[in-house]
C-alpha positions in Angstrom: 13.4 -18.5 0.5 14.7 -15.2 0.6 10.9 -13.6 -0.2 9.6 -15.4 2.8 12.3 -14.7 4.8 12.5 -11.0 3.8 8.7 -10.4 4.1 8.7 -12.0 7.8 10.9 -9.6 8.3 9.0 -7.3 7.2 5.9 -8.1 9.3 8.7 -8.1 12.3 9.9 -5.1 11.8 6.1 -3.5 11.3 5.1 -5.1 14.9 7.9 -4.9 16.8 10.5 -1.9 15.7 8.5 0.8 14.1 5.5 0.0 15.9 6.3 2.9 18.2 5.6 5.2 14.9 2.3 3.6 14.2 -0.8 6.0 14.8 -3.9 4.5 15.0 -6.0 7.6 15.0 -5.2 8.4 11.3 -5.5 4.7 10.3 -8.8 4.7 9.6 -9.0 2.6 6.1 -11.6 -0.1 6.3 -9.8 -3.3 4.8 -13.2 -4.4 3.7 -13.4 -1.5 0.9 -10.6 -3.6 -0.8 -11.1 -7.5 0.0 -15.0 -7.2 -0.5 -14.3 -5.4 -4.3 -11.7 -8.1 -4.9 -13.5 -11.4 -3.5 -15.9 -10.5 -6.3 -14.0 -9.8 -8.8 -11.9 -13.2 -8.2 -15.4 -14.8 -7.8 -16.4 -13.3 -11.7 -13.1 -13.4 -13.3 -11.5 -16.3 -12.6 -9.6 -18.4 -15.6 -11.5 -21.6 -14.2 -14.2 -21.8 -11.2 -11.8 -24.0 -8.8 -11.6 -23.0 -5.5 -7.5 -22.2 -6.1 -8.2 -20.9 -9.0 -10.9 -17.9 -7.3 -8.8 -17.9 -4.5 -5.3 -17.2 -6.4 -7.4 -14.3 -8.4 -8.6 -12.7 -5.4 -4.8 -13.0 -4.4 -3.7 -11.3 -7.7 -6.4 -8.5 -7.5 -5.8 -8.0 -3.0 -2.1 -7.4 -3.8 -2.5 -5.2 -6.7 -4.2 -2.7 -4.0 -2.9 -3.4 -1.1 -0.7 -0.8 -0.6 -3.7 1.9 -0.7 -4.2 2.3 3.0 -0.5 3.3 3.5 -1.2 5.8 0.4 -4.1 7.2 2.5 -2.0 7.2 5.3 0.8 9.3 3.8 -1.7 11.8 2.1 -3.9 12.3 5.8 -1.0 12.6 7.6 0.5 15.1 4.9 4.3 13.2 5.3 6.3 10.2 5.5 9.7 9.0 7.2 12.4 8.4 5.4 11.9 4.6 6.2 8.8 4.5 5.2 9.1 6.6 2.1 12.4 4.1 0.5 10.1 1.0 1.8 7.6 1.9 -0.4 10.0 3.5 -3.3 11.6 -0.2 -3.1 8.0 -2.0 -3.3 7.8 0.3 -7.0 10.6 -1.0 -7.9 10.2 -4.5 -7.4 6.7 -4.0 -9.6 9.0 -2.1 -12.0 10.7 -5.3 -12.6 7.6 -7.8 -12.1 6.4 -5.6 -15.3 9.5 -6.5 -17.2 9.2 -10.3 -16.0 5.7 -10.2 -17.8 6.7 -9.0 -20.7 10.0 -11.8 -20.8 7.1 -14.2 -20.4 4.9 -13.3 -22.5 7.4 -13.5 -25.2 9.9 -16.3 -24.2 6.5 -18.5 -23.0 3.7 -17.2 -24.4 2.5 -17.0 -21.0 -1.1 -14.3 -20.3 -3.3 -14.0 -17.9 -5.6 -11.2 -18.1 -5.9 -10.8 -14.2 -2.3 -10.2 -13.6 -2.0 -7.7 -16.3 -5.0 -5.8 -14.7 -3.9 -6.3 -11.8 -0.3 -5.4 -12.4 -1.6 -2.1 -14.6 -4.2 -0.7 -11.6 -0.8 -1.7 -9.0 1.8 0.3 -11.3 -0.2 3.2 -11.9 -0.6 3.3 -7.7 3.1 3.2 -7.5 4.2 5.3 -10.3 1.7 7.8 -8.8 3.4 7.4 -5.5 7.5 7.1 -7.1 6.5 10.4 -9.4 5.8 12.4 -5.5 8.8 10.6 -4.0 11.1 11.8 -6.9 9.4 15.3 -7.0 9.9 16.1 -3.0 13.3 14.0 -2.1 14.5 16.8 -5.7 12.7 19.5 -4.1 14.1 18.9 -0.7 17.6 18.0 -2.2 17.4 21.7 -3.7 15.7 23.5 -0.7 12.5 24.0 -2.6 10.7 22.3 0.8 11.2 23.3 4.1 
């Protein structure tokens, strides 16, 4: 309950209260350079060809790069609010810690699947990329290194 309830507000607070810092001349990602690359993987990779099971692989594979727009965002736009910059510090985080529940699976339940640890390497390595900058300018800025 509280994911669904936290990422409708999440969707809320995208439309409705920061929507006045949304700029759509620098939003120029095209969504179908990631959901076109990741219907076919899902449609190749799958751990059975059911319909749930392509579409809960697509699912998998969509999340893990999902956040790439707002990365190219942030590097066109050459800065980030605060807001946005702890929103996606927190989104590392959590994938911190869905990298720890994997490995407590794996060795509690024996439980693998080989999409979600691809998945869950290529979306680490986005956000580690992403937390190592966040660390390095909110030190630099804490010591006046960046004006």
């Amino acid at each position: 309950m509280f994911f669904i309830g936290s990422s409708v507000y999440i969707v809320y607070a995208m439309r409705q209260k920061y929507m006045a810092s949304y700029d759509k001349d620098l939003d120029v990602w095209r969504k179908r350079f990631l959901i076109i690359p990741c219907a076919i993987l899902a449609i190749f990779f799958p751990e059975q060809y059911s319909l749930m099971e392509i579409l809960w692989t697509f699912s998998i594979f969509l999340e893990a790069v999902a956040i790439m727009p707002q990365f190219f965002l942030l590097i066109k736009k050459g800065k980030a609010e605060s807001v946005t910059r702890d929103y996606m510090a927190a989104l590392g985080g959590y994938r911190a810690f869905y990298v720890l529940n994997w490995i407590w699976r794996y060795f509690t339940e024996g439980f693998f699947h080989y999409q979600v640890f691809i998945a869950g390497i290529v979306q680490t390595a986005l956000y580690g990329e992403f937390l190592w900058k966040y660390v390095r300018y909110d030190l630099a800025k804490r010591y006046e290194l960046v004006h």
